[in-house]
MIGUMI-368683 format. One record per residue: residue number from 1; residue in one letter; y, z, x of N, C-alpha, C in turn. Coordinates in pm, 1 decimal. Atoms other than C-alpha are relative to their C-alpha. Example, Ala and Ser with C-alpha at 12.3 -4.5 7.8 and 13.67 -1.06 7.14 Angstrom:
<site 1,"A",<-119.0,0.0,89.0>,<-450.0,780.0,1230.0>,<120.0,0.0,90.0>>
<site 2,"S",<-119.0,-6.0,-82.0>,<-106.0,714.0,1367.0>,<109.0,73.0,-77.0>>
end
This chain:
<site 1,"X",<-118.5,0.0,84.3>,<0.0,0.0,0.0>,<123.2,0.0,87.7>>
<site 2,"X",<-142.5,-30.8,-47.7>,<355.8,-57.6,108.8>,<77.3,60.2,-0.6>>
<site 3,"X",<-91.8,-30.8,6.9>,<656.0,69.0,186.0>,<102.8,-37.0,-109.3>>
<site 4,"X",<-85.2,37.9,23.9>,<913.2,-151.6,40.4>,<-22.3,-97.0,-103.2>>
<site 5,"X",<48.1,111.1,140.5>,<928.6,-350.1,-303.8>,<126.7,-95.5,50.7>>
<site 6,"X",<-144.5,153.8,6.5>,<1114.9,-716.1,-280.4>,<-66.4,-112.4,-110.8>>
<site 7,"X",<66.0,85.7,91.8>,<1065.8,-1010.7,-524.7>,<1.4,-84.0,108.8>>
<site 8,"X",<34.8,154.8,-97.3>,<962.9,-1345.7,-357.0>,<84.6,-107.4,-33.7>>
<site 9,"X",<-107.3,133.9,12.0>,<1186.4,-1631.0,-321.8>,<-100.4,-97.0,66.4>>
<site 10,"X",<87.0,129.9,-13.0>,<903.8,-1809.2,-166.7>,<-172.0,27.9,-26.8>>
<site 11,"X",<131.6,-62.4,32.7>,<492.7,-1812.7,-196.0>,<-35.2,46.3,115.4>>
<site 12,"X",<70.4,-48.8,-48.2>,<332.3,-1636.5,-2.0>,<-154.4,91.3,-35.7>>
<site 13,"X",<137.7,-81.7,-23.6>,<-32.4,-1491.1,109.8>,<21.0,112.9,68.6>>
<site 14,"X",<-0.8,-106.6,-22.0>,<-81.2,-1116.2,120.2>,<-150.8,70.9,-2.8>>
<site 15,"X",<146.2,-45.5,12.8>,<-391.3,-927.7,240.8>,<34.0,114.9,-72.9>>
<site 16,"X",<51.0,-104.7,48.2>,<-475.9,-685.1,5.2>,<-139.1,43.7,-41.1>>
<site 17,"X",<145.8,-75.8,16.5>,<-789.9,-459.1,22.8>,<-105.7,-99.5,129.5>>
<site 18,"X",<112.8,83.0,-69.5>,<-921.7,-722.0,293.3>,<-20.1,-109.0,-9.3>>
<site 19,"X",<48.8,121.3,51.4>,<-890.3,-1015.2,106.8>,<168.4,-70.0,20.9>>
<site 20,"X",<-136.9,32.2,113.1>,<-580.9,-1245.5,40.6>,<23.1,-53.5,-58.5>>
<site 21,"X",<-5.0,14.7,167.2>,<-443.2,-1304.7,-233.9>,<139.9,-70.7,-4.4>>
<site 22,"X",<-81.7,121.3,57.0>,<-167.3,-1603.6,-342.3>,<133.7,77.1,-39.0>>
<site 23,"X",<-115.6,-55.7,50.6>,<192.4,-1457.9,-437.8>,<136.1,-115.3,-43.6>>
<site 24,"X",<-5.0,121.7,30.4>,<398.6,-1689.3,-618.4>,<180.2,36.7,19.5>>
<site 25,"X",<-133.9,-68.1,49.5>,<818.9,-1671.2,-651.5>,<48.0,66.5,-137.3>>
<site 26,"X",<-3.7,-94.0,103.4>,<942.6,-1443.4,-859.5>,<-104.8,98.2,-52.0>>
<site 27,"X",<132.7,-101.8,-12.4>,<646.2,-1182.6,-817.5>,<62.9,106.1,87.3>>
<site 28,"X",<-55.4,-117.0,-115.8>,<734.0,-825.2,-695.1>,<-114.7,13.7,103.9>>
<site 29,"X",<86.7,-13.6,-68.8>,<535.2,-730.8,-406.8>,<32.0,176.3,86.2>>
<site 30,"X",<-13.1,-140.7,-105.8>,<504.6,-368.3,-178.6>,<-18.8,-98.3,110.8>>
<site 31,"X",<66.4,39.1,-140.7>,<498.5,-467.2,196.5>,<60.6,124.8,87.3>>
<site 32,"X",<-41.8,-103.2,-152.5>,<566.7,-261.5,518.5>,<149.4,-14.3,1.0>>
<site 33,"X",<-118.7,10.5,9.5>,<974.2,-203.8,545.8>,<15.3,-89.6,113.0>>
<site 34,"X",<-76.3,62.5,-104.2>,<1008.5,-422.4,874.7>,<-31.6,-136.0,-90.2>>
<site 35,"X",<0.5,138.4,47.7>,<829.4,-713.3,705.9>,<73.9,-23.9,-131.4>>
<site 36,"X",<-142.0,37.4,73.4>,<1058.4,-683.3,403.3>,<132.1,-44.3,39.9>>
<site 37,"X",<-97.8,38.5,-43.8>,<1346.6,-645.9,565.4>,<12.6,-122.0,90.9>>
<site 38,"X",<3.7,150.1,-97.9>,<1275.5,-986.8,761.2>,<-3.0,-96.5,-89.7>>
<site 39,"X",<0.6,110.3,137.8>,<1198.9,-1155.7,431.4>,<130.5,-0.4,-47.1>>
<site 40,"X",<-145.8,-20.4,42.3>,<1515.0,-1046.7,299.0>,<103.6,-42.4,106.8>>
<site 41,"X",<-45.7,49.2,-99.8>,<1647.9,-1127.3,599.7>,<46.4,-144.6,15.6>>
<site 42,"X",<11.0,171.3,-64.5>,<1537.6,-1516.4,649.1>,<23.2,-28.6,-180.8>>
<site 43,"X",<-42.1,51.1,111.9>,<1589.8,-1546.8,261.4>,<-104.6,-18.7,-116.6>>
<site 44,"X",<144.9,-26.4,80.8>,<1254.9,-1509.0,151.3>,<-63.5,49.7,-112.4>>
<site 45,"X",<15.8,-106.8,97.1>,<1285.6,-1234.5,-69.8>,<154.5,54.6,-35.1>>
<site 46,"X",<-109.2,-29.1,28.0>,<1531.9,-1074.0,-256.7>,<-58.8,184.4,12.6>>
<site 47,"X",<51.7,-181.7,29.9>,<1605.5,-641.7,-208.1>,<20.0,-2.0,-134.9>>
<site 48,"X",<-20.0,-79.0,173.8>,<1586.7,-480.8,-558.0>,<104.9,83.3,43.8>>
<site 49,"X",<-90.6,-113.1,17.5>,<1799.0,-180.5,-435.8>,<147.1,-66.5,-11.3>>
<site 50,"X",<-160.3,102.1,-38.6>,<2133.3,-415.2,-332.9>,<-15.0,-113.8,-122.1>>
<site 51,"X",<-4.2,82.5,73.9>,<2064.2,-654.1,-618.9>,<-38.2,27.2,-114.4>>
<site 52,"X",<24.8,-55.5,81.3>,<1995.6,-440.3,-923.4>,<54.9,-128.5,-118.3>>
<site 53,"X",<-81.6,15.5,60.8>,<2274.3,-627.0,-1107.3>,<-36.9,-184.0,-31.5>>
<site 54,"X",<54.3,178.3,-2.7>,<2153.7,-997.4,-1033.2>,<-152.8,-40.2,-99.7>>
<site 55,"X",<175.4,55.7,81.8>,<1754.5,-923.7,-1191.3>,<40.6,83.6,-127.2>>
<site 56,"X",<52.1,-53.9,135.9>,<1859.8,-738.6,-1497.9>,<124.6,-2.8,-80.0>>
<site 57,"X",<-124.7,29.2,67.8>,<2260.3,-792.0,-1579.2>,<66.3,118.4,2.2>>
<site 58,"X",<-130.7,-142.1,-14.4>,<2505.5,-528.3,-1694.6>,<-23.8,85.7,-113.7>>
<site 59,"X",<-19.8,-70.6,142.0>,<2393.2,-412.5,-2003.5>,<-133.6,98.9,19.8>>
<site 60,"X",<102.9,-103.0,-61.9>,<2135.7,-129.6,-1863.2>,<58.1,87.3,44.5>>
<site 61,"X",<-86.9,-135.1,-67.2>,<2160.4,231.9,-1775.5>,<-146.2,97.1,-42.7>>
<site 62,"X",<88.6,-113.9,-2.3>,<1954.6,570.1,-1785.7>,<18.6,91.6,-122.5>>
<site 63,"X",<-38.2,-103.0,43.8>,<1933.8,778.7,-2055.0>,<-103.2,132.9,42.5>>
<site 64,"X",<117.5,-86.6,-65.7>,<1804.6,1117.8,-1900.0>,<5.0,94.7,-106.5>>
<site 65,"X",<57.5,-135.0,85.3>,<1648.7,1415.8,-2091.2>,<-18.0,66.3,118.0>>
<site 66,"X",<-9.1,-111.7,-108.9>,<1562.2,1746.9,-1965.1>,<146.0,72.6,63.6>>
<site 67,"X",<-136.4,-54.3,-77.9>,<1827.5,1868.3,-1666.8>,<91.9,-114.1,8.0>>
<site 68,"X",<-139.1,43.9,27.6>,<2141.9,1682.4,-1716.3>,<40.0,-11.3,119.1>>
<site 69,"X",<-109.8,-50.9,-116.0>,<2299.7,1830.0,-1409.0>,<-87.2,-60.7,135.4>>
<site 70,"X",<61.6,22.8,-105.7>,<2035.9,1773.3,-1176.0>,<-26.0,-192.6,16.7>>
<site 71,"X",<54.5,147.3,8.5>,<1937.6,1403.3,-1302.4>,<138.6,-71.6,26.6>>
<site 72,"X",<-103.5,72.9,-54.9>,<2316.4,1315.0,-1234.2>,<-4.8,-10.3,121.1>>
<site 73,"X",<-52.3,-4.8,-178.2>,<2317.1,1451.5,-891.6>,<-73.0,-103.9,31.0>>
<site 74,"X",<116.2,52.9,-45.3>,<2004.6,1273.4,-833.2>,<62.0,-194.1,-37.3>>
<site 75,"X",<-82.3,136.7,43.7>,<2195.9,945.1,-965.4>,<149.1,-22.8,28.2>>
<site 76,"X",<-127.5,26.8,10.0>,<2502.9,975.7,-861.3>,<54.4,-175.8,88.6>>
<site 77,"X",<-7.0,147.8,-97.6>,<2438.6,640.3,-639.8>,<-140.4,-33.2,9.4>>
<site 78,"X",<123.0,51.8,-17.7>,<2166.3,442.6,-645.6>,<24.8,-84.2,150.8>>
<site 79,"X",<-27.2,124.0,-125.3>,<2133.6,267.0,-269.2>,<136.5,9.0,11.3>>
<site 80,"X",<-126.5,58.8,-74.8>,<2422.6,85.4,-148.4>,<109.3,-66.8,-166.9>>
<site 81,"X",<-149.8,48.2,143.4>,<2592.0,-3.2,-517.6>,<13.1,25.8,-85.2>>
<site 82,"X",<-89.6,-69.8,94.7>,<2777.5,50.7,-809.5>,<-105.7,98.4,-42.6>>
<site 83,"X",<23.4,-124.1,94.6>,<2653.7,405.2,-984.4>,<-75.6,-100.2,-124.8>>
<site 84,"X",<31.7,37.2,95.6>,<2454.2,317.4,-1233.4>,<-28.2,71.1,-135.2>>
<site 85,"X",<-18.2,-62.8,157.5>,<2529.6,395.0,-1665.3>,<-82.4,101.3,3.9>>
<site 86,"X",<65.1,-133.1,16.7>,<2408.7,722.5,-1766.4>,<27.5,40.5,-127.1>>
<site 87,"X",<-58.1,-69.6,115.2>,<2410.4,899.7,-2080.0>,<-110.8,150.6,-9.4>>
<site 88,"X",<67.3,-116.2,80.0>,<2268.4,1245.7,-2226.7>,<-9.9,37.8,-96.8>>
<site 89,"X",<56.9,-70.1,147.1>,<2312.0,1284.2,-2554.7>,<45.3,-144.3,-72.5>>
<site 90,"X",<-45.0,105.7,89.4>,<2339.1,1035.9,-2873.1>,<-134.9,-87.6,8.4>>
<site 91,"X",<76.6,125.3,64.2>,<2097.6,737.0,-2943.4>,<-95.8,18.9,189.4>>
<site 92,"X",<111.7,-14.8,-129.9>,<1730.4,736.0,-2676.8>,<63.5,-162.9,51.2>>
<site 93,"X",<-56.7,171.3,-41.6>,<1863.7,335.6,-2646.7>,<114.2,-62.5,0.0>>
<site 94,"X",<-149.7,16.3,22.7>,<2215.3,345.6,-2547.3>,<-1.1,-153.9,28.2>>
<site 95,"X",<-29.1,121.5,-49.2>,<2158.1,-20.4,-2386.3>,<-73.6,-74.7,-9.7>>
<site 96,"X",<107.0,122.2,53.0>,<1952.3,-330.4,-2420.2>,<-116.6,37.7,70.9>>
<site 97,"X",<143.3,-45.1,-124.9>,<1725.2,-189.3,-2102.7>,<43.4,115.9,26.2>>
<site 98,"X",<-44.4,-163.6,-6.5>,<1731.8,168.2,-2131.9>,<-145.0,40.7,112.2>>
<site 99,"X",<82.3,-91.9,-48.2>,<1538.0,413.5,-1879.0>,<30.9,154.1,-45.6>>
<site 100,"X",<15.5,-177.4,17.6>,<1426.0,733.7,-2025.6>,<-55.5,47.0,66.4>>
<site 101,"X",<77.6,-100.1,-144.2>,<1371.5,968.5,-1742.8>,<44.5,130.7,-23.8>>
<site 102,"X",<-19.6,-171.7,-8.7>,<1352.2,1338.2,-1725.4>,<22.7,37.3,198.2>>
<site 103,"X",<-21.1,-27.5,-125.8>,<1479.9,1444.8,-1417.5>,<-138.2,141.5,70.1>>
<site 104,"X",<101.0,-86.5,-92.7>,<1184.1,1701.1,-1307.5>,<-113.0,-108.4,52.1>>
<site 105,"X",<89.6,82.9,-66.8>,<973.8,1364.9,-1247.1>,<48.4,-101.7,93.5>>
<site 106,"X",<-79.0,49.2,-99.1>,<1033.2,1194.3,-924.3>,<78.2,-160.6,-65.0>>
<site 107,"X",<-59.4,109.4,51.4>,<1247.8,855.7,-985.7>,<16.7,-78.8,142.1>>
<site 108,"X",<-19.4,42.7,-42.1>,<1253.1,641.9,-702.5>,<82.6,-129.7,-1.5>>
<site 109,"X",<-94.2,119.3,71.8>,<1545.3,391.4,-687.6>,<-45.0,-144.1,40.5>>
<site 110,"X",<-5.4,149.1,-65.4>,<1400.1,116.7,-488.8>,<-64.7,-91.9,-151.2>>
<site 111,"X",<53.6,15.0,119.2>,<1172.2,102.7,-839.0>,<45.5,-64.0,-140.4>>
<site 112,"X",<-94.3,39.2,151.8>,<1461.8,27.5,-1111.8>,<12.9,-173.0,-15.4>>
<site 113,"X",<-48.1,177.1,-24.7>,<1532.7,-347.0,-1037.7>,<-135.4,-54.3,-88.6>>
<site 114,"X",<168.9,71.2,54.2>,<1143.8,-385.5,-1082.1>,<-45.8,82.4,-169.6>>
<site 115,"X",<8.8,-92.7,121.4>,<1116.3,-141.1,-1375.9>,<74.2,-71.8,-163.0>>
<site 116,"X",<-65.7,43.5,94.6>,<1366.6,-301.6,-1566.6>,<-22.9,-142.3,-20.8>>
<site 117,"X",<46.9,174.2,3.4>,<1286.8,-686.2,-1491.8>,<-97.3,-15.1,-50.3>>
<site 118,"X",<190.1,-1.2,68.5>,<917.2,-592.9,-1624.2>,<69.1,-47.7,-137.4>>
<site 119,"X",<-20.1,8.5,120.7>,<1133.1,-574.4,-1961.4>,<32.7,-143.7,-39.8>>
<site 120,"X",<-15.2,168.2,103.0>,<1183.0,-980.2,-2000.8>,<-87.9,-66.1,-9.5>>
<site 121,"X",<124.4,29.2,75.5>,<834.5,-987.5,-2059.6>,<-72.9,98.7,-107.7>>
<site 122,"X",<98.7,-171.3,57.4>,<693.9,-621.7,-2209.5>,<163.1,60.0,-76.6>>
<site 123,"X",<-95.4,-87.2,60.1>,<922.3,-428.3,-2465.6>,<-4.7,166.2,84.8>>
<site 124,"X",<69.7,-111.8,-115.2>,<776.9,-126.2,-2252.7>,<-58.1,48.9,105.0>>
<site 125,"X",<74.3,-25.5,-24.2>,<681.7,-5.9,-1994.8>,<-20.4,156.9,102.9>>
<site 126,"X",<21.5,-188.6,18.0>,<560.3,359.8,-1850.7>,<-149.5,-13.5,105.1>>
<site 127,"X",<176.4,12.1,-102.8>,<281.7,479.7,-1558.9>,<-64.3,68.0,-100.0>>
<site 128,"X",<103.7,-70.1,21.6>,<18.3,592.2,-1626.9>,<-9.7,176.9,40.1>>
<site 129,"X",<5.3,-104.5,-78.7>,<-57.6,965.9,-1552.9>,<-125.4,-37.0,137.1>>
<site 130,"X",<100.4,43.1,-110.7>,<-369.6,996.4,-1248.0>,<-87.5,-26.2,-115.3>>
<site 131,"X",<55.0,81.4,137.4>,<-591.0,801.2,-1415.4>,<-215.3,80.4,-33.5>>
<site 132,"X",<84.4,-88.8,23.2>,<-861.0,1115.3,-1413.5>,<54.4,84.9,-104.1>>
<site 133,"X",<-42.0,-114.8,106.8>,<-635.8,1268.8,-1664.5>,<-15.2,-117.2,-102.1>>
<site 134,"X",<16.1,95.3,152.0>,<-737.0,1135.6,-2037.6>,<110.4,125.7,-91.2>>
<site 135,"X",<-96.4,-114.3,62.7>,<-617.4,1262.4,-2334.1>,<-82.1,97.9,-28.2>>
<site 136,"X",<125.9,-118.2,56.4>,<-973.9,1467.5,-2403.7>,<44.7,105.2,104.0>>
<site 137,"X",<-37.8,-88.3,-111.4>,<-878.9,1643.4,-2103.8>,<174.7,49.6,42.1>>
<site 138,"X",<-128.6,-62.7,-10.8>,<-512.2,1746.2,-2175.6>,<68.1,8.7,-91.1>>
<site 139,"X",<-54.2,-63.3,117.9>,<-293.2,1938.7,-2404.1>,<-74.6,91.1,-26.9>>
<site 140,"X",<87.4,-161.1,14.3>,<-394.1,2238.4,-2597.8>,<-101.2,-67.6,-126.1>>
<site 141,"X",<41.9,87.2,82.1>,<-684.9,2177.1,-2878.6>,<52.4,-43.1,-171.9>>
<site 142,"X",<-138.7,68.7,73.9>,<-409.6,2127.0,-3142.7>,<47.8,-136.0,-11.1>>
<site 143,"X",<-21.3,146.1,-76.4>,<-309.6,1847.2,-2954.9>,<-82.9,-111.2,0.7>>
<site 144,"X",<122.3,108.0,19.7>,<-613.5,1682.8,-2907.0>,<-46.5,-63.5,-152.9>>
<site 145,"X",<76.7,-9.3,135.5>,<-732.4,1736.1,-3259.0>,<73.8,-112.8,-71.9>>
<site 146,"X",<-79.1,100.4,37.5>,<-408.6,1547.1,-3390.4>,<-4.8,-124.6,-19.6>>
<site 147,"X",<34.4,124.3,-50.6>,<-441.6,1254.4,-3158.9>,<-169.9,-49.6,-56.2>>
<site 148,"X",<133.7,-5.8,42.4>,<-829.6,1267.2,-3241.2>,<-2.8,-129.2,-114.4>>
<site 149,"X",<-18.6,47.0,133.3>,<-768.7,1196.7,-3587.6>,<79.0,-163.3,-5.8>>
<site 150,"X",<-64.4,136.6,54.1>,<-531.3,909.4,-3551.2>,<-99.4,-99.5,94.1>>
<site 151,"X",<46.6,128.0,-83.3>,<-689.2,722.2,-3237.1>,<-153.7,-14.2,29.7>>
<site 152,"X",<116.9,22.0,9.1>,<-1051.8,823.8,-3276.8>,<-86.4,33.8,122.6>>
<site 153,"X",<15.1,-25.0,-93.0>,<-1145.9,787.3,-2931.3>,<86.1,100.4,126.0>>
<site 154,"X",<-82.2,-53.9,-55.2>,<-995.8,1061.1,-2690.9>,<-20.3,-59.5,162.9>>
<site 155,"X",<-14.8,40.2,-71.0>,<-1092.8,896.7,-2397.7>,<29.8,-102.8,51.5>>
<site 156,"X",<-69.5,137.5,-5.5>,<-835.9,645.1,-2314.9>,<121.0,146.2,113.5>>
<site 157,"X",<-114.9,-5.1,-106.2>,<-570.4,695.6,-1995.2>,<148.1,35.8,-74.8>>
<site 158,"X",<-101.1,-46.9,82.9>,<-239.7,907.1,-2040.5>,<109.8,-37.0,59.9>>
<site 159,"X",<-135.1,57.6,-66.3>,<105.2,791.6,-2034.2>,<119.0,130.3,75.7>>
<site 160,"X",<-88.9,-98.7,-71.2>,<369.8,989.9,-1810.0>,<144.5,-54.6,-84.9>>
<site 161,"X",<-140.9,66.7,24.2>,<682.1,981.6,-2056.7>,<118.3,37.8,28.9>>
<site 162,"X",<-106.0,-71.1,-77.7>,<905.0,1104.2,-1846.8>,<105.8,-110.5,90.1>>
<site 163,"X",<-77.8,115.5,22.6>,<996.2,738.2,-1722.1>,<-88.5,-94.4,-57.3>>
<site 164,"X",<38.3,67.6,74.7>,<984.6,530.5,-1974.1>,<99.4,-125.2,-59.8>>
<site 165,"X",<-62.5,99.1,34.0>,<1153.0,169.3,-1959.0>,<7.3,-50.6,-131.7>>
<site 166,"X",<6.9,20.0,126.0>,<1234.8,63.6,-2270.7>,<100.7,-153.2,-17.0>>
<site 167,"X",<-110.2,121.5,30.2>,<1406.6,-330.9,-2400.8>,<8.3,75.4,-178.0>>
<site 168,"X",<-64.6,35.1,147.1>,<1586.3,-262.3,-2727.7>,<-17.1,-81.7,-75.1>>
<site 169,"X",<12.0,90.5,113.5>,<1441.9,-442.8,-3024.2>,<-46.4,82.0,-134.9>>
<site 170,"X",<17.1,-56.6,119.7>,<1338.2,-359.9,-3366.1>,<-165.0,99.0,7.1>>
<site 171,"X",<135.5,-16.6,-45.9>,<993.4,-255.0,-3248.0>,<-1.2,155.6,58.7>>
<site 172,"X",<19.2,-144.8,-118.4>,<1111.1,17.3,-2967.3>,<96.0,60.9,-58.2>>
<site 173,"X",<-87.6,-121.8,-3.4>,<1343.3,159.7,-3191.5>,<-40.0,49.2,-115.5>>
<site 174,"X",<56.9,-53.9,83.4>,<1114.3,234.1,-3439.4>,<-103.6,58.3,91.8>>
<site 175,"X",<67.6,-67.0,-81.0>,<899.3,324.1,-3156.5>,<45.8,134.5,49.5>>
<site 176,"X",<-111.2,-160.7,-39.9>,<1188.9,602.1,-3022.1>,<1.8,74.6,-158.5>>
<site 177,"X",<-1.3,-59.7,57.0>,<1206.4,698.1,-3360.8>,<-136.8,90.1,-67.9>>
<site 178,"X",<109.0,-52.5,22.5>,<820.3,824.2,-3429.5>,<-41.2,80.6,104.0>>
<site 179,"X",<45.8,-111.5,-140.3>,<796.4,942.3,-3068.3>,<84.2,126.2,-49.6>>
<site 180,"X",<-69.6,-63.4,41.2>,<1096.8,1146.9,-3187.4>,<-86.6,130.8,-119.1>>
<site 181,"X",<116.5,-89.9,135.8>,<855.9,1290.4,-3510.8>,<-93.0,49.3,37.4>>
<site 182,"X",<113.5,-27.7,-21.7>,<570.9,1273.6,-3330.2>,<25.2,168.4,88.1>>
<site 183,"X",<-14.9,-109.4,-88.4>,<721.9,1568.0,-3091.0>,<32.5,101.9,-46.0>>
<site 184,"X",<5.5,-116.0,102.9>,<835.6,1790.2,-3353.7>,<-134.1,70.9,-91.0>>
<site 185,"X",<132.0,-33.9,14.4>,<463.9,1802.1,-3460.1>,<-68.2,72.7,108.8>>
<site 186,"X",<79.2,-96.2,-87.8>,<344.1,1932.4,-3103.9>,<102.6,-42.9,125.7>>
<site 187,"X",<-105.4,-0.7,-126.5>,<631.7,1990.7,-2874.4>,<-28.7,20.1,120.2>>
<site 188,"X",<82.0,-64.2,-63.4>,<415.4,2173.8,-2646.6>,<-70.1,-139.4,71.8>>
<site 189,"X",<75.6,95.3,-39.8>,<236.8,1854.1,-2579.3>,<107.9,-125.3,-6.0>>
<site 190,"X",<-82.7,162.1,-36.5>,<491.2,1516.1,-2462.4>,<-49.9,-94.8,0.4>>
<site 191,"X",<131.4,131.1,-20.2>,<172.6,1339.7,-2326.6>,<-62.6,-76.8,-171.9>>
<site 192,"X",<18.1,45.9,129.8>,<28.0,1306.2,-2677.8>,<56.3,-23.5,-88.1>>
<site 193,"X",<-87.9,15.2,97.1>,<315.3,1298.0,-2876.5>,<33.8,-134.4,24.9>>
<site 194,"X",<-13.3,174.0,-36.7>,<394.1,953.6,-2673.0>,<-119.4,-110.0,12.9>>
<site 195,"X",<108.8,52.0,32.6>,<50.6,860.2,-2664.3>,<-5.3,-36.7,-147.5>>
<site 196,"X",<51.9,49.9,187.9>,<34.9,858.4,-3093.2>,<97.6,-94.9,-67.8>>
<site 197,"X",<-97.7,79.3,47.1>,<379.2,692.6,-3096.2>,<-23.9,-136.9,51.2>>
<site 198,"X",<37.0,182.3,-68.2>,<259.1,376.5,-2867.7>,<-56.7,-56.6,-123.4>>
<site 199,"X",<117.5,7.1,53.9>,<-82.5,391.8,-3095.9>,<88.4,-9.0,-174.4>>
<site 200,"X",<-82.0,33.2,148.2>,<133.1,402.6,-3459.6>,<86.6,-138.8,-8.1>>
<site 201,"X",<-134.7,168.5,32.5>,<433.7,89.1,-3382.1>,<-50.8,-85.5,99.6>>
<site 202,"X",<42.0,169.7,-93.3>,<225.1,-112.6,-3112.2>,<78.8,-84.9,77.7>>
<site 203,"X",<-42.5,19.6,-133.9>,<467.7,-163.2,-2862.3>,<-57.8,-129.0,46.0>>
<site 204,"X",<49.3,73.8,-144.9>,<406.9,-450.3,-2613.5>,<16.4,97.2,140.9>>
<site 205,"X",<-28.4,-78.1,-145.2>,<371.8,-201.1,-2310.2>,<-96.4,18.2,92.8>>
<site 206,"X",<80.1,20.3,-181.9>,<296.1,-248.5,-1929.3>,<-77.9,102.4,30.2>>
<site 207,"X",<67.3,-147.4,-65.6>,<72.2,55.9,-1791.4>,<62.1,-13.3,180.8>>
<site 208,"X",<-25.1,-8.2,-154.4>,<240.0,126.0,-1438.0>,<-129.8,56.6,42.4>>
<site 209,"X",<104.6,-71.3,-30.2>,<-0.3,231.0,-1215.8>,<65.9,189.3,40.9>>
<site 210,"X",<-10.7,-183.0,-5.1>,<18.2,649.9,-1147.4>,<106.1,6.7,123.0>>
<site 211,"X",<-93.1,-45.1,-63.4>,<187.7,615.9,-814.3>,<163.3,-28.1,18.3>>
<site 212,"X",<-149.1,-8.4,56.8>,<514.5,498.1,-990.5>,<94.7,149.8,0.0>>
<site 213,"X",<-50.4,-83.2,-11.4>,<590.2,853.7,-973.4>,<-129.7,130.7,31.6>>
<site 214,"X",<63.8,-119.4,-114.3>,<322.3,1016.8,-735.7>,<-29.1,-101.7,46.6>>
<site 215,"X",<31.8,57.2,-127.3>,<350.2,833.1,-462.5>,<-79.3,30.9,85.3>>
<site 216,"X",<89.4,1.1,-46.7>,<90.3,996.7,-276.3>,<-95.6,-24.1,-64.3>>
<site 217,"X",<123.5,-35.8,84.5>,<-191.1,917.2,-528.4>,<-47.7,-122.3,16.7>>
<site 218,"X",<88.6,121.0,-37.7>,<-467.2,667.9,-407.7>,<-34.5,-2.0,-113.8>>
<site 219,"X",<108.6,58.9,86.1>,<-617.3,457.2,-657.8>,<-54.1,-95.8,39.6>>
<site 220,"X",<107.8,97.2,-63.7>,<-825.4,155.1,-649.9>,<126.8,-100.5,-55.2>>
<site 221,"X",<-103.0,117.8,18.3>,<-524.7,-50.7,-807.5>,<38.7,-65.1,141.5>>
<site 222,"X",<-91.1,71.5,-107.5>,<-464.3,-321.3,-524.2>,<125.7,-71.2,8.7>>
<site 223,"X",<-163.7,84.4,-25.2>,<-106.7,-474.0,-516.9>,<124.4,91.7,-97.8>>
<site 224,"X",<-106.0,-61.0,-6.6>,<77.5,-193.0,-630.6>,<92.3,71.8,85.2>>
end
């Protein structure tokens, strides 16, 4: 796994796991930071952090939950340019490409460019938790029992909604509004409350892989 996310401005072949594998333009990729920065360099690639504004426009921003105070500090600059929109209270979808993040889960900025560009294909999208946590195996049995009932099977992979890209359409804002219900039913539990809201309005949504926000966490996913 890499260091450094860039999109491709040209194709390239990348070994991953041993093998390699075809990369086309306009495909994000991880590589090692020297060989990014050389791509980016010779023109190869574009950075996400310095070019936020070029892959996703102007009409995007963060709305954070949780600590307020801390998720500003933690934003007060993304990289090398402009500050990027923020809000805390009022509507979960202040902007056409909203990120809902809770500031106690890590947020890495090199991540946003790519996070948000996912959205002009996916109305959603959100990691995964480690993908040893289900939902049979988390929450209290309250929780489970709930989910049970609506989705039948409890063993299915849990979402981390703590960031959670979101495009503004009629879909995700009936989606924000059941996640919203669903959490007043078992507050105690976030994981399942966003788990029953995917599973009720059907979303189009990406599964990040887990180390979107645990970066140390091996999986078998290759090219994240």
């Amino acid at each position: 796994m890499g260091d450094r996310w860039v999109r491709l401005n040209t194709l390239k072949n990348i070994e991953r796991n041993g093998k390699l594998r075809q990369y086309h333009p306009g495909d994000w990729v991880a590589v090692g930071k020297a060989t990014a920065l050389r791509w980016i360099a010779e023109g190869e690639a574009f950075d996400p952090k310095a070019e936020i504004r070029e892959f996703v426009g102007d009409d995007f921003g963060i709305r954070i939950i949780g600590n307020s105070g801390i998720g500003r500090d933690i934003l007060a600059r993304a990289g090398d340019g402009d500050p990027i929109p923020t809000a805390i209270e009022g509507a979960l979808l202040p902007w056409e490409l909203t990120l809902i993040w809770d500031p106690s889960s890590l947020l890495r900025q090199e991540i946003l460019s790519i996070g948000f560009n996912f959205l002009s294909v996916w109305q959603v999208a959100c990691p995964l938790m480690k993908y040893e946590i289900m939902a049979s195996n988390t929450g209290g049995p309250e929780d489970r029992g709930i989910t049970a009932e609506l989705i039948g099977d409890l063993r299915v992979p849990m979402y981390d909604p703590k960031l959670v890209f979101v495009k503004r359409c009629s879909d995700t804002r009936e989606m924000v509004k059941v996640w919203k219900e669903e959490q007043e039913i078992s507050p105690a539990s976030p994981r399942h409350s966003f788990l029953r809201a995917i599973y009720k309005t059907k979303p189009l949504i990406l599964a990040l892989p887990p180390n979107w926000t645990n970066p140390n966490y091996l999986s078998s996913a290759d090219d994240w």
